[in-house]
N, C-alpha and C positions, 0 to 999 in steps of 0.2 A: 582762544588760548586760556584764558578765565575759566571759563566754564569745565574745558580738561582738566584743568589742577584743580580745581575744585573736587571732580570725579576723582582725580591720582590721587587727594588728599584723603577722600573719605574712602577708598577701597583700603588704602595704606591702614588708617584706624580701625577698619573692621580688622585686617586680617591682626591687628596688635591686640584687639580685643577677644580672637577666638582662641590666641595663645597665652593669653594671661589666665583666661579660663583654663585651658590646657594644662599649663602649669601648674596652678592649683589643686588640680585634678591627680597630677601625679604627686604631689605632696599627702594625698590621700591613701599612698599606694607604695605598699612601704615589704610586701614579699606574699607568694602566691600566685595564681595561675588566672592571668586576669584578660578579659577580651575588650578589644576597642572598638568600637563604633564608626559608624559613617557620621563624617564634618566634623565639626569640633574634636570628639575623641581621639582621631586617627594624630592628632596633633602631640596626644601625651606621650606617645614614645619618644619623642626629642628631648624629656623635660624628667625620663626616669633613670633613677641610678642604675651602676652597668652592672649589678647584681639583687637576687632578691627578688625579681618581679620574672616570669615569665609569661610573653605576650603570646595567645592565641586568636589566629585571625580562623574567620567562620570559613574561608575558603580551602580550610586545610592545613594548616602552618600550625606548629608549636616551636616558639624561639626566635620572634620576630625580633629584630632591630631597631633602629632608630630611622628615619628619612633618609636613603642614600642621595652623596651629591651626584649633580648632573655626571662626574666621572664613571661614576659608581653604579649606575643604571644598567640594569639586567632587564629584559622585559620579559623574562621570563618568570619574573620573581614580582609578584603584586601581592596586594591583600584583600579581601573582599569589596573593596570599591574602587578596585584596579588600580587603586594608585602606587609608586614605584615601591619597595621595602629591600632592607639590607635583613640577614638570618643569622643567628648567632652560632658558633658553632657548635654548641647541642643542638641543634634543630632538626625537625622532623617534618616529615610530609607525609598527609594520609586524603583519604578520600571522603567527601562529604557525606557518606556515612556515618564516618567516626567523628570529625567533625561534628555533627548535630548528636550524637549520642555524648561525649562530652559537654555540648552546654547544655542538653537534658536533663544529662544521671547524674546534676550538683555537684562538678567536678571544678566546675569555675568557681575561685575565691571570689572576683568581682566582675563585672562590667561594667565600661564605660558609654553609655548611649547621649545621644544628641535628646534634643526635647519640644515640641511643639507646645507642649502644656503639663504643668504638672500640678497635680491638687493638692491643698491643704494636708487629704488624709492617706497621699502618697498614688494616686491614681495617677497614670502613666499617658497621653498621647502625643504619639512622634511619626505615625506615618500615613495621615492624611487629611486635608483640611477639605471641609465641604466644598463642592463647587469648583474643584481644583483639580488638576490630573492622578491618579491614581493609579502609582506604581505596584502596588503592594505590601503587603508589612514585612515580607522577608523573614529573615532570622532574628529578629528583635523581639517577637513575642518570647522564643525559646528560650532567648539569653533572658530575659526579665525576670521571667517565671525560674530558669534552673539555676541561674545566681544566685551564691549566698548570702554579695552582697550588688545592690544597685547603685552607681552613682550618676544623675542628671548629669550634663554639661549644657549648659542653655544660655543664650543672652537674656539680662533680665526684664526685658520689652519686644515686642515685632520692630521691627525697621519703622512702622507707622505710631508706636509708641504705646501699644495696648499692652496691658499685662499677659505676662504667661504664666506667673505661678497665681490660680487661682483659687477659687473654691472649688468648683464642681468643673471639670473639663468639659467645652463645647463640641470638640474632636474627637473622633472613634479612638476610643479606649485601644492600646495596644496590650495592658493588662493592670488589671485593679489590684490597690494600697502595695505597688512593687518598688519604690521607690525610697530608698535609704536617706540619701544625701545629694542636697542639689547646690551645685556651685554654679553660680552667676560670674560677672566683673564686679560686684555691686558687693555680695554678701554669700555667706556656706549658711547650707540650713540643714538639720539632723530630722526626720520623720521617727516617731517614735509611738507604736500605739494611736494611729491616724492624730497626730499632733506635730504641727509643725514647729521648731523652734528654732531661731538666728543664735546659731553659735560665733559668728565671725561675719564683720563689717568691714568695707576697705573706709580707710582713714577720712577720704574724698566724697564718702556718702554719707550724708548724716541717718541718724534713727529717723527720722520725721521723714528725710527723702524716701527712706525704704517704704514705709508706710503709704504715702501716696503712690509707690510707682506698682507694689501690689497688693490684687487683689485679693490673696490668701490670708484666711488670717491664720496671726503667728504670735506665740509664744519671745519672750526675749531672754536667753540662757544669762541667771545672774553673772557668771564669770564668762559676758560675752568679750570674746579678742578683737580688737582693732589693729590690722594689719594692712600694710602696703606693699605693692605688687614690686617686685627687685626689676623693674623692665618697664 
């Protein structure tokens, strides 16, 4: 029984911690034509105002919603990692044609993608670790490259406690210096001209924690913000 609530306890913190990031994420996101990503990503529609942002999912959707409840469930209606989605009612639906010619031809203001590593000078890998199964890279090259802008969503360690934001990525590049802004639990970081900079700490991390937990090195924005998570 110990051992259960121990597991109950720490799946309960990851999923507080994939939403906090979430959050943050959509405070980055504030109007324009933006696509969400697989894991973490797919979370910021819960967390964005109900005008201003229009969500496009790679499977074809323009005018995605928020997480429908369990009432609410269409299965007919997913988004590119089949998970359940509500549509706003300007929505649209086309075919992966158009789909991939929009996040091509820079028609996306931002994307949101997940992150296995991200480098100092903005270098990107998110879909495969050596020695591991290998799904694919999917539509994450596309979106990278024809977003205008990019934003990380990433925990700021592995589960085993190694860095992800580093110098040089060890993981196939999904596409090089593509990377705007990378939000952690920990800290928001601006890529600028291959230089990383902390523009925003949470309250609970000090500058010296961040320092040791990566191995990027980074710049620190004089009028860095120290903020804490409402959740």
């Amino acid at each position: 029984m110990g051992v259960a609530a121990d597991v109950t306890d720490a799946l309960r913190q990851s999923e507080s911690v994939r939403r906090r990031i979430a959050w943050r994420c959509a405070q980055e996101l504030t109007a324009g034509v933006v696509n969400l990503g697989i894991g973490i990503p797919a979370y910021v529609a819960d967390y964005l105002p109900p005008t201003g942002v229009t969500l496009h999912s790679e499977n074809g959707v323009l005018g995605v919603g928020p997480a429908p409840d369990a009432a609410q469930i269409d299965p007919d209606l997913v988004n590119a990692t089949k998970l359940p989605i509500t549509v706003l009612p300007h929505a649209s639906f086309f075919d992966s044609a158009l789909s991939f010619a929009i996040m091509r031809g820079g028609h996306l203001d931002a994307t949101v993608v997940g992150a296995l590593q991200v480098a100092e000078n903005g270098d990107l890998a998110s879909w495969a670790i050596p020695g591991g199964d290998v799904l694919g890279v999917g539509g994450a090259m596309d979106l990278v490259v024809g977003a205008r802008r990019v934003i990380a969503a990433m925990t700021h360690t592995t589960p085993q406690g190694s860095a992800k934001l580093v110098a040089r990525c060890a993981y196939p590049l999904t596409a090089p210096q593509c990377v705007d802004t990378v939000v952690t639990e920990h800290a928001v970081f601006r890529i600028v001209k291959g230089r990383m900079t902390l523009v925003e700490r949470q309250a609970s991390t000090s500058l010296e924690a961040l320092y040791e937990m990566t191995d990027a090195t980074f710049d620190v924005h004089p009028q860095c913000a120290v903020a804490v998570f409402p959740f």
